[in-house]
C-alpha positions in Angstrom: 21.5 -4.9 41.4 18.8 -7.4 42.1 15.1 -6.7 41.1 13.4 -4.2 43.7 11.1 -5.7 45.3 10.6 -7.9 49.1 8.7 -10.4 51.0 7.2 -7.3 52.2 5.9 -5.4 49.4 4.7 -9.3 48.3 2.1 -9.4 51.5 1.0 -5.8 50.7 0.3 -7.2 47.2 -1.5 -10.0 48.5 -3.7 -8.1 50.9 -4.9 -5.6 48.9 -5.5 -8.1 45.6 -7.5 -9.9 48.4 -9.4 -6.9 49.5 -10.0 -6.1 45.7 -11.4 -9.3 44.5 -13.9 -9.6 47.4 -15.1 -5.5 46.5 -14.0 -4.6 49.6 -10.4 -2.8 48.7 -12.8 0.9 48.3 -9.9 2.3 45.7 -8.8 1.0 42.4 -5.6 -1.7 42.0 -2.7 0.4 40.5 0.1 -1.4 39.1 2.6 1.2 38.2 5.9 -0.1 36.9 8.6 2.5 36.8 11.5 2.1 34.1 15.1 3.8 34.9 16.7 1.7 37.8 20.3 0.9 36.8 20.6 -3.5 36.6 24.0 -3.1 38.1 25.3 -5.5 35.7 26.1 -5.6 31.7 23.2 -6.8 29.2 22.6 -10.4 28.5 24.2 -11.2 24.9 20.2 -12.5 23.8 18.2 -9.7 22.8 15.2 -9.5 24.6 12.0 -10.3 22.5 8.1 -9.7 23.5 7.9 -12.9 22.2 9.7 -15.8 24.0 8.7 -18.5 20.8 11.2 -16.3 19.0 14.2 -17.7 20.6 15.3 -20.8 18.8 14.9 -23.8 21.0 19.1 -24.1 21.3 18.9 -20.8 23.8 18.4 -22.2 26.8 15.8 -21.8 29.6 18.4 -20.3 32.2 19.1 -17.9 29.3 15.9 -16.4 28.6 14.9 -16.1 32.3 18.4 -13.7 32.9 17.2 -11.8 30.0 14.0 -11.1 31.5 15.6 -10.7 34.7 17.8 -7.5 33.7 14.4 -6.5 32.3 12.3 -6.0 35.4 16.1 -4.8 37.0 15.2 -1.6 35.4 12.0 -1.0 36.8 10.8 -0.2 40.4 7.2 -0.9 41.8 4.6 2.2 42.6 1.4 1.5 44.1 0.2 -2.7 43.8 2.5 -3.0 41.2 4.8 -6.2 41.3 7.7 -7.5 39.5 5.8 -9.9 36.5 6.6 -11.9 33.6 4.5 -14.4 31.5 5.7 -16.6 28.3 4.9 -15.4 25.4 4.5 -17.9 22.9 1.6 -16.4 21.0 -1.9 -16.2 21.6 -3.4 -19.4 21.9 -0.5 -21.8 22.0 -2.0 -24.3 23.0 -3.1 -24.9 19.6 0.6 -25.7 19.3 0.9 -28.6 22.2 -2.2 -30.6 20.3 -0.2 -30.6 16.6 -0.6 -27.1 14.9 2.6 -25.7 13.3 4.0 -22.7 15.2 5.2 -19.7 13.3 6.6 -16.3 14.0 6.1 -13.1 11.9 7.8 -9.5 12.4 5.4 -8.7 15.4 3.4 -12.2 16.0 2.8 -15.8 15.8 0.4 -17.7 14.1 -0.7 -21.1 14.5 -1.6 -23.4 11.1 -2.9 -26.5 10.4 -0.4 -29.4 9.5 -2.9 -30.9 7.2 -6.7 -29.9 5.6 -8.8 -31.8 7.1 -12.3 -31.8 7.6 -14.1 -31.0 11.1 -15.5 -34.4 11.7 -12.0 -35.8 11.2 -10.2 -33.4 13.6 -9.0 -35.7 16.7 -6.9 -34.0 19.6 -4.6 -36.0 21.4 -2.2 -35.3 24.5 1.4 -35.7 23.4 3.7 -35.2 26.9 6.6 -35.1 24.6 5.5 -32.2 22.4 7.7 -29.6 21.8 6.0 -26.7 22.3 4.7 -27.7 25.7 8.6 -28.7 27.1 9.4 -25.4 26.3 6.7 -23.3 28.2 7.2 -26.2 30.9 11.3 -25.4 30.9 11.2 -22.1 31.0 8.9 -21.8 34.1 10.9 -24.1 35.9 14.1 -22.3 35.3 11.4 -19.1 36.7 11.2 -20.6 39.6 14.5 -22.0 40.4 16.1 -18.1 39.4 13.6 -16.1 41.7 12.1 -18.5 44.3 8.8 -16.4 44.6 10.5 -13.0 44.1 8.8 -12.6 40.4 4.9 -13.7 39.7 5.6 -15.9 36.1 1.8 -15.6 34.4 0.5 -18.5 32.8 1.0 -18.6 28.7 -1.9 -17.6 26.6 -3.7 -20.8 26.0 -6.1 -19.0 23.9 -10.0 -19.0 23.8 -12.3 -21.8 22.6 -13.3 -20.9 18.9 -9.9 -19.5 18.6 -7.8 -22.4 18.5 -10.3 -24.4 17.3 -9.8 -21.4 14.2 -5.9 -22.8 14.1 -7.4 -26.0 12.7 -10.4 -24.8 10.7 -9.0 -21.2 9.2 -10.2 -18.7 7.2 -14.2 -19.2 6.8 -14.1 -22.6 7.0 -15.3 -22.8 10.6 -18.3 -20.1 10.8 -19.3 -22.4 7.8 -18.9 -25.3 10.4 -21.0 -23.5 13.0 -23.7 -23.6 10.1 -23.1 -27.2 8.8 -21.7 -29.1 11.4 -22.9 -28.2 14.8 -22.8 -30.8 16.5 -18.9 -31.5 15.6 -18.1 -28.4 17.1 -19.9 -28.4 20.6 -17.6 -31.7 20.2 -14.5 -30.3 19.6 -15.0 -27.5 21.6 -16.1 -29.5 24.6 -12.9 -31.7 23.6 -10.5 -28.6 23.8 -11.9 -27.7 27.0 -10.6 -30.8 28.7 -7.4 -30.3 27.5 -7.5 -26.8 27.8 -7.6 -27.4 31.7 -4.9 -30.9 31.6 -2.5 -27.9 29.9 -3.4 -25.3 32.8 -3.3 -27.7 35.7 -0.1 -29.3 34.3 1.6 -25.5 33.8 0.6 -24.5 37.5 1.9 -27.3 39.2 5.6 -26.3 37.5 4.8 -22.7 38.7 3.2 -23.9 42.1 4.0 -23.3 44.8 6.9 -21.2 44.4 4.9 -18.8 42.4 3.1 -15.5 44.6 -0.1 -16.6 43.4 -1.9 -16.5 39.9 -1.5 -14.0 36.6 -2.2 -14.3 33.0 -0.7 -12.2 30.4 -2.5 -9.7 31.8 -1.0 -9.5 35.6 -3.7 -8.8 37.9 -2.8 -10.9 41.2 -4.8 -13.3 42.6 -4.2 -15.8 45.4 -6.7 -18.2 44.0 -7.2 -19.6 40.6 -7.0 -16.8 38.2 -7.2 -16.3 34.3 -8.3 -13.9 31.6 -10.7 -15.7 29.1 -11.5 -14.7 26.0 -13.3 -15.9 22.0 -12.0 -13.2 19.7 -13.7 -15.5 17.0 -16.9 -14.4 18.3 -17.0 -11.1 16.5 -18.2 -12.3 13.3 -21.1 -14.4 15.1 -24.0 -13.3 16.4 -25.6 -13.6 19.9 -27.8 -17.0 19.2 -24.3 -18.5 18.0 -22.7 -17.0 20.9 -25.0 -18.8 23.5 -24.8 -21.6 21.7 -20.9 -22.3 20.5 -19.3 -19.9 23.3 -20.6 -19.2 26.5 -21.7 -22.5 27.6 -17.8 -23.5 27.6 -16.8 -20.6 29.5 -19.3 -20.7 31.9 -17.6 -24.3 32.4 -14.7 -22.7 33.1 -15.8 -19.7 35.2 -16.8 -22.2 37.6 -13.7 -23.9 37.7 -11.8 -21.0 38.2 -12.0 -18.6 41.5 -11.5 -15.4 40.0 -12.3 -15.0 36.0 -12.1 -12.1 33.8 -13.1 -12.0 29.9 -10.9 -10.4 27.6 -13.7 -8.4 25.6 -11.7 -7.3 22.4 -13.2 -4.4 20.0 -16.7 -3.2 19.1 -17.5 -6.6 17.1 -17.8 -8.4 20.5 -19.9 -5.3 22.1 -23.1 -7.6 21.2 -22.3 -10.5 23.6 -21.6 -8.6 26.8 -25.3 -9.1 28.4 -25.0 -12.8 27.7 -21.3 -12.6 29.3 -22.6 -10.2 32.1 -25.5 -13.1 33.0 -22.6 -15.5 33.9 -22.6 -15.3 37.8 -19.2 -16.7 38.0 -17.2 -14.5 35.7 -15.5 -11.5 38.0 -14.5 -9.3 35.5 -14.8 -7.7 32.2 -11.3 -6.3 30.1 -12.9 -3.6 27.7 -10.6 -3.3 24.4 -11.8 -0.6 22.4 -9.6 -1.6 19.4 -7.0 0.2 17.3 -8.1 3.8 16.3 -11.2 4.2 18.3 -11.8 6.5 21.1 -10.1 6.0 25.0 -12.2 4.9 28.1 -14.1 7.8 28.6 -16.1 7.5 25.2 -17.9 4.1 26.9 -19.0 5.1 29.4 -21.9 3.5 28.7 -20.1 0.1 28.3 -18.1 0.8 31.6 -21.5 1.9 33.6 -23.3 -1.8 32.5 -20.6 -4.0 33.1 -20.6 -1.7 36.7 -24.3 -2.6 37.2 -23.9 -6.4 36.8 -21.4 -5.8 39.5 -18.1 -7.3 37.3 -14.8 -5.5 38.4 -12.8 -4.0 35.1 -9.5 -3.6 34.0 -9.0 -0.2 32.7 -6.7 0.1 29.4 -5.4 3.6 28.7 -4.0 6.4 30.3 -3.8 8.0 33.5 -5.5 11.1 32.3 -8.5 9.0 30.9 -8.4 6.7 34.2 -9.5 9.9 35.7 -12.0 11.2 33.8 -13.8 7.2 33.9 -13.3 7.9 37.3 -15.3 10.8 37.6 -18.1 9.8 35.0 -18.3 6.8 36.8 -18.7 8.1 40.5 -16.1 6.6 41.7 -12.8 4.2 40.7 -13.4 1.1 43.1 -13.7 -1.9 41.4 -11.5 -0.8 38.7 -8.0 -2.0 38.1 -5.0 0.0 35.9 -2.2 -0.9 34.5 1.0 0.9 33.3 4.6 0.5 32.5 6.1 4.3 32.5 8.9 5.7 32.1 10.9 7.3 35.3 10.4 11.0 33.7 6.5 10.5 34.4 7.7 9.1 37.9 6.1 12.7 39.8 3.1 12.6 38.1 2.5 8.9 38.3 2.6 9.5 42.4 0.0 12.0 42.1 -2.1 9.4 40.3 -1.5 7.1 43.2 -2.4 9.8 45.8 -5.7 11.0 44.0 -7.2 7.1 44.2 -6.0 6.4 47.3 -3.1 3.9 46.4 0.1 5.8 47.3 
């Protein structure tokens, strides 16, 4: 059986992302992907991995796109949802296509230096013929060539400014930078920022224009130039280190792209979200609590701020704490939710739809 979804359901996606991003949509986006559809064919002999750098380079590209495509098989579409895939080859790859080594753990990937070397003697060059860089490349052709615009393929996590800059400089050895050698880092970082846009521009046009529109690894559709920016480095600086080191890059590429969202991950970054909330270009805000702390109705307060500077958010959680944000909050426009479910919570996932208007 062929993954369910149509051209249809597509311009309904379209429509209403459109209506969202402009504040216009007056209901929250609800992607709600349903698991239990039968593929209506055997499994793929690969396993499937959340991780597609797990696969060793001799699997194929046509391989790993069947493998996701009896994935999203199973699953049927409720509300805005669509059918979505990204590659996963860790987060901040592209740390990878300028010369870091790539390895994978149990549950992850890290990214290390191939030599020590000190921060004035860091140099970053393009290399077309990188490994790392065919593969995400391969496998997004053999995307488009299998679905022809019937599955959005997100761009790969290219990873934050400090943060792959971190790949090169680990441990402490770059907050001591930040300290030391200042002026090195606005450097690099204003370095990895023009490559961080050749590696984007470069993965789209393999993607475009066969691809819906835009997604990250975080698949919230946009028609226009979309991505989901983050610095999880920042949580051990301060403000003054923030406006200084971090946000005059990503107001850089706020303006390059249409619709941006920051990925705003655990309490340690809770410090810099008026200086990200003063960036007129940045859309949206992505509030990660962190492991063990309380679900979206605890911050409220967080929610109600990044509401008043008029940013949309992406909602992480559950339904039942959707709801109650909902209600603390007056109302769930603006907001956006994303699930994958199971087919037993099917019933109550409609009523969801029906109570915010996205049936």
């Amino acid at each position: 059986m062929p993954i369910n979804f149509s051209p249809d359901r597509w311009q309904n996606v379209r429509n209403n992302a459109r209506l969202w991003w402009a504040g216009e949509l007056k209901r929250p986006l609800i992607h709600l992907a349903v698991k239990g559809n039968n593929p209506g064919r055997p499994e793929p002999s690969l396993p499937h991995h959340p991780f597609t750098a797990f696969y060793d380079l001799s699997v194929s590209a046509e391989q790993i796109v069947d493998r996701w495509d009896y994935e999203l098989s199973q699953f049927h579409y409720l509300g805005d949802a669509f059918p979505a895939i990204w590659p996963n080859f860790g987060p901040g790859v592209m740390a990878a296509f300028m010369g870091a080594r790539l390895e994978t753990g149990a549950s992850t990937v890290w990214f290390h230096p191939t030599k020590d070397e000190e921060i004035a003697d860091i140099q970053w060059h393009y290399q077309p013929d990188n490994v790392w860089l065919k593969r995400v490349k391969e496998v997004c052709r053999a995307a488009m060539d299998r679905w022809q615009g019937l599955v959005q393929v997100g761009m790969t996590d290219l990873g934050g400014n400090l943060d792959v800059l971190s790949s090169f400089r680990p441990s402490e050895k770059l907050l001591f930078d930040l300290c030391d050698h200042p002026d090195e880092v606005k450097k690099l970082t204003w370095r990895e920022h023009e490559m961080w846009w050749r590696y984007f521009d470069e993965i789209q046009s393999v993607l475009r224009p066969v691809n819906p529109g835009y997604t990250a690894w975080t698949p919230i559709f946009s028609e226009a130039p979309y991505y989901i920016l983050q610095c999880d480095f920042c949580y051990m600086i301060g403000p003054e280190m923030f406006d200084e080191f971090v946000k005059p890059e990503l107001a850089a590429s706020c303006k390059r792209l249409v619709n941006p969202f920051y990925h705003l991950d655990g309490v340690g970054e809770l410090p810099h979200l008026d200086s990200l909330l003063s960036i007129k270009e940045l859309k949206g805000i992505q509030w990660v609590p962190g492991e063990g702390k309380p679900g979206a109705p605890h911050w409220i307060d967080v929610y109600r701020k990044i509401r008043k500077a008029g940013k949309l958010i992406h909602v992480l959680g559950t339904m039942d704490e959707m709801d109650a944000l909902a209600k603390q909050l007056g109302s769930a426009e603006g907001l956006v939710y994303i699930a994958s479910i199971d087919a037993a919570d099917e019933k109550r996932a409609r009523e969801f739809l029906r109570r915010h208007g996205a049936e």
